[in-house]
C-alpha positions in Angstrom: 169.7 95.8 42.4 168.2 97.8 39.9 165.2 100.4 40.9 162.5 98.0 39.4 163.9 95.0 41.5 163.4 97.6 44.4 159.8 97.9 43.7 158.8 94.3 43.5 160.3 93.7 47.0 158.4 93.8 50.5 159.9 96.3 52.9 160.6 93.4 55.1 162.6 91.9 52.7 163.9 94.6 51.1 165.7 95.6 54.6 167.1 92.5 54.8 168.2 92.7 51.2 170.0 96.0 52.5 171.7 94.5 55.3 172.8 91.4 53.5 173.8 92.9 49.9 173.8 96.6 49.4 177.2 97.7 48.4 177.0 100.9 50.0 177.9 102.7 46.6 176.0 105.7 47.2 177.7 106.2 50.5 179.9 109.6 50.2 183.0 110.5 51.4 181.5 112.4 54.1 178.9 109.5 55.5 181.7 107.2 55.4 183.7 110.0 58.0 180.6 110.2 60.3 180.6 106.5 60.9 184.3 106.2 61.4 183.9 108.9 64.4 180.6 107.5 65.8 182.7 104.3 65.9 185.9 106.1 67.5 183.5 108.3 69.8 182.0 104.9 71.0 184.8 103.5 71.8 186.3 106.1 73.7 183.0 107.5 75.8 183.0 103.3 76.5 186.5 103.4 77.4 185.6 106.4 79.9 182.5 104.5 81.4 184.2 101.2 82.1 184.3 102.2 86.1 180.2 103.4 86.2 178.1 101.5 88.3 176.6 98.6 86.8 179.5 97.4 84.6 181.9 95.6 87.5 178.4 93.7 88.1 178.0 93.1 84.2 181.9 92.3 83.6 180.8 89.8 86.9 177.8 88.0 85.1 179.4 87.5 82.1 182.6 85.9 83.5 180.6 83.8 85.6 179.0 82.5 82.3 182.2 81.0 81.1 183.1 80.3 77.8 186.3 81.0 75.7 187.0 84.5 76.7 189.5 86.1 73.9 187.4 89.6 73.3 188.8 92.3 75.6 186.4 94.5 77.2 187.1 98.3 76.4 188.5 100.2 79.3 189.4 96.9 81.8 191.4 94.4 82.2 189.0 91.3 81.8 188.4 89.2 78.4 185.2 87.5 78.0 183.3 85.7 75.0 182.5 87.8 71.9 178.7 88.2 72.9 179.8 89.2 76.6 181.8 91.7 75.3 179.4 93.0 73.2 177.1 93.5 76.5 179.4 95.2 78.9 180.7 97.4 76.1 177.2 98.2 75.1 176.5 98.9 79.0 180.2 100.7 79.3 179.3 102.9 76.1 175.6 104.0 77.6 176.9 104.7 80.9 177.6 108.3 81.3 175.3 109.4 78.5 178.1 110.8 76.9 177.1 108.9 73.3 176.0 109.6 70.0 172.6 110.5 69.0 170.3 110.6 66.0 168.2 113.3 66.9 165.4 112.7 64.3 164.7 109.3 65.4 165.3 109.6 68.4 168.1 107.1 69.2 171.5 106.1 70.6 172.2 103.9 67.5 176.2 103.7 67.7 176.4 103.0 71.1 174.4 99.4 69.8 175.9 98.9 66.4 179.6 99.3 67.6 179.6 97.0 70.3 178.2 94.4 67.5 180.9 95.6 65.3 184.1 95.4 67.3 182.8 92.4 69.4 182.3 90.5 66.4 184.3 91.8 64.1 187.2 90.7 66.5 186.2 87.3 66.6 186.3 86.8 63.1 189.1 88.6 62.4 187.5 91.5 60.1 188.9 94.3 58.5 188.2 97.8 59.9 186.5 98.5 56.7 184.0 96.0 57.3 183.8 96.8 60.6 182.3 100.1 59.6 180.3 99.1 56.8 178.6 96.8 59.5 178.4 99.6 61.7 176.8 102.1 59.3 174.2 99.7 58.0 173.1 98.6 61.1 172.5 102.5 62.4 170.8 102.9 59.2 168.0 100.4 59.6 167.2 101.3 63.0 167.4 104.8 62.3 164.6 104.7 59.3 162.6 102.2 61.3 162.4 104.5 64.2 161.7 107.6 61.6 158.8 105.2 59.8 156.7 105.8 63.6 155.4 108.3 65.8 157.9 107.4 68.9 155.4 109.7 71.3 155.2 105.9 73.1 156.1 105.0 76.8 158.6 102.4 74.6 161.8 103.2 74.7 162.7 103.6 71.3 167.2 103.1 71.1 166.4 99.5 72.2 162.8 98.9 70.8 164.5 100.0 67.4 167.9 99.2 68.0 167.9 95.5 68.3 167.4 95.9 64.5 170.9 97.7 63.8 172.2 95.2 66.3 170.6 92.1 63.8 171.7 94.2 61.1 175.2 94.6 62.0 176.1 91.3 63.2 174.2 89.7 59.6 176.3 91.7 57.8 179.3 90.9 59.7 178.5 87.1 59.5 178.0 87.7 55.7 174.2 86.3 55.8 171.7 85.9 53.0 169.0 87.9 52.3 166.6 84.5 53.7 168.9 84.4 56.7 168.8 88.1 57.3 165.2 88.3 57.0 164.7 85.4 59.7 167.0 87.2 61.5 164.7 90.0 62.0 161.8 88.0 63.2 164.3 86.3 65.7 165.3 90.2 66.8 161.1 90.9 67.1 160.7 87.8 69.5 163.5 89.4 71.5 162.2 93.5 71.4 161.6 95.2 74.6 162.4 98.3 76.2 160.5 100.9 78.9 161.1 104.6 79.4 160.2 103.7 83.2 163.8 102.8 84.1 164.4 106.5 83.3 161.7 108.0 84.6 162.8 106.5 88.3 166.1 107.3 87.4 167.9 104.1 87.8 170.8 101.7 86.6 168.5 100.1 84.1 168.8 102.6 81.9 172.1 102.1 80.8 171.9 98.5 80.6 168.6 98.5 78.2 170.2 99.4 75.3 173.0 96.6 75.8 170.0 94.1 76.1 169.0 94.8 72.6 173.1 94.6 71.7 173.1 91.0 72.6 169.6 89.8 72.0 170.3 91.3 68.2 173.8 89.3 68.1 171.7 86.4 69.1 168.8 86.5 66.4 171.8 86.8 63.7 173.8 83.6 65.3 171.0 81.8 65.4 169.8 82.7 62.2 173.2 81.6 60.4 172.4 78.4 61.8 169.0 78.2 60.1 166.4 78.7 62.6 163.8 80.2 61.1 161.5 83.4 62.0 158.6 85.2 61.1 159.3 87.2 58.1 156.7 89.9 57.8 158.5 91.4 61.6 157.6 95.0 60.8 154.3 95.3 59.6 152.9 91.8 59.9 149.4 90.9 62.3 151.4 90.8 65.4 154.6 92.7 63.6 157.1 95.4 65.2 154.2 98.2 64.3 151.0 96.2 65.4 152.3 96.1 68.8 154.6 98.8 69.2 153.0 101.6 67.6 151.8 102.4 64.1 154.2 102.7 61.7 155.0 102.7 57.6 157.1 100.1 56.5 157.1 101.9 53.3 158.5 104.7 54.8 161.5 103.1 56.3 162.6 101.4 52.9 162.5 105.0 50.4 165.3 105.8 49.0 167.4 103.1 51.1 170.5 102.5 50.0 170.4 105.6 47.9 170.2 108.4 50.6 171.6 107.5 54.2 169.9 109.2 57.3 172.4 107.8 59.6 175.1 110.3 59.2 173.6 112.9 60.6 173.7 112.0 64.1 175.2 114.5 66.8 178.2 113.7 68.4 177.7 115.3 72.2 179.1 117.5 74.0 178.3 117.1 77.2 177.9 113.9 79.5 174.0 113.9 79.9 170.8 113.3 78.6 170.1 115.5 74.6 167.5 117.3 76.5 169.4 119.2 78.4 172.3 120.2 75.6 169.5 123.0 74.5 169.6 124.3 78.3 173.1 124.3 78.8 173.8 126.0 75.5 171.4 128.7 76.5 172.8 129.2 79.9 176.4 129.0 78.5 175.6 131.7 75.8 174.3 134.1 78.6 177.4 133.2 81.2 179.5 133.9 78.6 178.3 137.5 77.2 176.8 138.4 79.9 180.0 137.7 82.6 177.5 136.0 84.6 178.5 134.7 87.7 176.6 132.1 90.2 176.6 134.5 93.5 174.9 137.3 90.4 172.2 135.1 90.2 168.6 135.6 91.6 166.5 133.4 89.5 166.6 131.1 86.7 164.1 130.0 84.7 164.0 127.3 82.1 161.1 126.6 79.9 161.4 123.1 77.7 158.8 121.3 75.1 156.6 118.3 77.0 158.9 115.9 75.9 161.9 117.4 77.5 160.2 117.8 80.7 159.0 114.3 81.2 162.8 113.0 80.9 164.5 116.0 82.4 162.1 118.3 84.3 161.7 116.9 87.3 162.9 118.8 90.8 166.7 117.0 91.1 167.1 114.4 93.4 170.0 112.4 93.8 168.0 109.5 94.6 169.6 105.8 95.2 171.8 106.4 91.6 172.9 110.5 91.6 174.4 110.0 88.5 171.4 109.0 86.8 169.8 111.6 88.2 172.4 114.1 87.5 172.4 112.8 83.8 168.3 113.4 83.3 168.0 117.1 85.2 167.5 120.1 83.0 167.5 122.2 86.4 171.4 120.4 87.6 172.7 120.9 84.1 172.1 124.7 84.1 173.9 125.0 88.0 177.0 123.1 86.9 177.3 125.6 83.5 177.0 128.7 84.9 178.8 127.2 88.4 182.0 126.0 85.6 181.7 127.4 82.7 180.8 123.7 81.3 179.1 120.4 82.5 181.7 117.8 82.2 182.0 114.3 83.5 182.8 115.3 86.3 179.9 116.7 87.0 177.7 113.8 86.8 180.5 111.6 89.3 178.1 111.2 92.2 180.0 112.7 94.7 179.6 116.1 92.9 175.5 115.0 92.3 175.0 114.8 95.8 176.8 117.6 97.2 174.3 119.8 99.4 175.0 123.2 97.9 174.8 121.5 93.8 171.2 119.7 95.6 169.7 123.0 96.8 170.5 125.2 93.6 169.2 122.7 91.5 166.3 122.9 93.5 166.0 126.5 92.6 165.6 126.6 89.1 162.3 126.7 87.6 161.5 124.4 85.0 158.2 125.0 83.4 156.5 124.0 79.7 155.8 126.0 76.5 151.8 126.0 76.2 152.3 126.4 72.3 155.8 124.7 71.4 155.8 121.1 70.5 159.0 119.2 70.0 161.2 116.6 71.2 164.9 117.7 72.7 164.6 121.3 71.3 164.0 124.2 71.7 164.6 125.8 75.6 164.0 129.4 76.6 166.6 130.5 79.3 166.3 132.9 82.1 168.5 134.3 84.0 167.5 137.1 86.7 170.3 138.5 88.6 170.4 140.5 92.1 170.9 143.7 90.4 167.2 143.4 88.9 168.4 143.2 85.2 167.2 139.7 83.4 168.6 138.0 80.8 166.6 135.6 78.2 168.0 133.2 75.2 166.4 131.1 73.3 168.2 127.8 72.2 166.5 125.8 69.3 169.0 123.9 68.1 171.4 120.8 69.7 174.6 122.0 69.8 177.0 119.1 68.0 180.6 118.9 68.9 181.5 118.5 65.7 180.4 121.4 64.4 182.3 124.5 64.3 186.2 125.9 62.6 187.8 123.7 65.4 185.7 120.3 65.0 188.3 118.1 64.5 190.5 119.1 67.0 187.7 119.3 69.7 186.8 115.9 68.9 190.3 114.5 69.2 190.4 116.3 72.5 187.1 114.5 73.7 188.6 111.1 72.7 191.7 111.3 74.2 190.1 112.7 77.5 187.4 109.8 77.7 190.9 107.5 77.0 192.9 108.4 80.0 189.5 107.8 82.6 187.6 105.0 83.5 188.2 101.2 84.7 192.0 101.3 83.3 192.9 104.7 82.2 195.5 105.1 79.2 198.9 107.3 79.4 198.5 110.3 77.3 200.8 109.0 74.7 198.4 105.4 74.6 195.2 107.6 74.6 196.5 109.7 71.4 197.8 106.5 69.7 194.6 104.7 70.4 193.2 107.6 69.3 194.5 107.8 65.9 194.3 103.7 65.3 190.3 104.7 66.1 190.0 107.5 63.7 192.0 104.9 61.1 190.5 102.0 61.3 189.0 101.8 57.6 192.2 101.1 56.7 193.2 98.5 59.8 193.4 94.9 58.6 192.3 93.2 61.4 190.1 94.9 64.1 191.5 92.3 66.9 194.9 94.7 66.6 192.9 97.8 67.1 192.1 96.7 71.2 194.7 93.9 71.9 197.7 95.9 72.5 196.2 98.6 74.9 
């Protein structure tokens, strides 16, 4: 489409278009790379959180459902229908909070489109390359929907949003029209929903609500390949995504689409908890390590976060009914379980170690205040750490630390894979987790996703 076409087009249409047509030619060498390891990290963090709580009960439902179950479910044993799959992967991959995000917008995105994908994809028998491309286009349009509002709501925003990647992944996938694509959307806004409440009581819920808008966004693109119509002005009609979710600019979301892509630059994580505490446990890690600080040194520690932060992660830690949800969204257990280990890993949040006395009452310890002048979302944090021998010790983190980043990227990544690999439901051999592994990091070149999972 030339850039006059462009102009004449709605942005609701005009994100349909994208889904259904763009050819993605603009798309480097480098974007194409950050999907294929969103996609592998996915997988693997999935593969990991295949024992959590709440995915036996999901794997449960969904069985119970019936149907033709040929899709395997990543990390178990079971098979289920191509949109169960896609739902207990999508809870599996959200689990431990070990998934990608986009920081700017302010969502999980991978952790919906990739479930879509592979579910999908392995139905129909799709190549890995279109696999991806689905993948990537559907991170893409929740990712500049999310970026085209203010997302200061009491909405949470990676499903609110995200059930529009999901839409967007499985129309391109089922190789919809533009008119299909478009109804697809207003099938996905009749479906939106999402509540920062489940996280705020720190329960289960959390990890399931972005595989709600995983299946609810396969749903509005089946139906809509089977012509059931929707309304077509979804984001900024009357009673559009932005009338009743917050303002927004539909505008916004459509410039330069399909010319520049946001979606790449998503961080892949390093630890296994919420973004708002990575700036914390950097900062404590960075004054552990030059420093030599040691936990019996300490006298005091003191964290100071933006507004944001501290409404997801600042509360006094308590293991509550779910510890590992509470474990996951505590700025003051992060910092204990760095400078206790050097490193907050997932073993860390298993809930034996969250409610362990001694990890409850130094938790407890830290002070977690606000800036007064600082406003931001999962950056920055200002560390303190006083120690017995009345020295103190301050760093200020302002950047999320990516585990991509850095001289040894690749091979830290492939570590993180293969780790995540050999744990969860059904853990792989070391050989099967590297093999996997590599088939993962390949699969733009795999001719038939159903290969990728069905031998593991």
């Amino acid at each position: 489409m030339s850039p006059d076409d462009k102009s004449t087009v709605d942005s609701n249409r005009r994100m349909a278009r994208f889904a259904a047509k763009d050819d993605l030619g603009a798309l480097s060498d480098n974007a194409r790379e950050a999907a294929v390891w969103q996609l592998a990290d996915t997988v693997a963090v999935g593969w990991a959180g295949s024992d959590a709580n709440g995915v036996a009960e999901a794997t449960d439902v969904m069985i119970a459902e019936g149907g033709v179950q040929d899709v395997p479910l990543w990390g178990r044993n079971e098979r289920v229908t191509g949109s169960q799959a896609a739902f207990v992967n999508g809870v599996a991959g959200a689990a431990l909070d070990f998934d990608s995000v986009h920081q700017e917008s302010l969502l999980h995105p991978a952790v919906i489109t990739v479930p879509v994908a592979l579910s999908l994809g392995s139905l129909i028998g799709a190549t890995g390359e279109k696999v991806v491309s689905a993948h990537l286009v559907g991170c893409e349009v929740m990712c500049r929907i999310s970026l085209a509002t203010p997302r200061q709501s009491n909405w949470f925003p990676a499903s609110v949003f995200g059930i529009y990647g999901a839409t967007a992944t499985a129309a391109r996938l089922l190789d919809l029209d533009e008119e299909r694509t478009l109804n697809a959307y207003g099938l996905a806004l009749a479906q939106t929903a999402g509540t920062k409440q489940a996280i705020l009581e720190r329960t289960l819920a959390k990890r399931f609500q972005t595989a709600f808008a995983v299946r609810a966004g396969l749903l509005a693109a089946q139906l809509a390949a089977r012509g059931v119509t929707a309304a077509t002005e979804f984001l900024d009609g009357q009673a559009g995504l932005f009338a009743l979710y917050g303002p927004g600019d539909a505008g916004k979301a459509c410039e330069g689409l399909g010319e520049e892509y946001i979606f790449e630059r998503t961080t892949i994580k390093k630890y296994p908890s919420c973004l708002c505490t990575h700036v914390v446990i950097e900062g404590i890690r960075r004054l552990k390590e030059r420093h030599n600080i040691e936990l019996n040194d300490v006298k005091d520690i003191t964290i100071t976060i933006t507004e944001y932060m501290a409404k997801l992660v600042g509360g006094e830690f308590d293991p509550g009914t779910d510890p590992q949800v509470s474990a996951q969204f505590s700025a003051a257990y992060a910092s204990v379980c760095m400078l206790m280990h050097g490193d907050m890993t997932l073993s860390d949040i298993d809930p034996q170690a969250a409610t362990d006395p001694e990890m409850v009452r130094l938790a407890r310890s830290v002070k977690v205040q606000t800036f007064d002048d600082v406003d931001g979302h999962v950056a920055p944090a200002l560390v303190s750490i006083s120690l017995k021998s009345g020295e103190t010790f301050t760093e200020k983190v302002t950047e999320v630390p990516n585990a991509v980043d850095g001289p040894n990227a690749v091979a830290t990544f492939r570590n993180k894979l293969i780790d995540c690999l050999q744990r969860g439901h059904t853990p792989l051999t070391a050989p099967d987790a590297g093999r996997l592994c590599n088939q993962l990091l390949d699969i733009d070149n795999a001719r038939d996703v159903r290969q990728l999972l069905d031998n593991q």
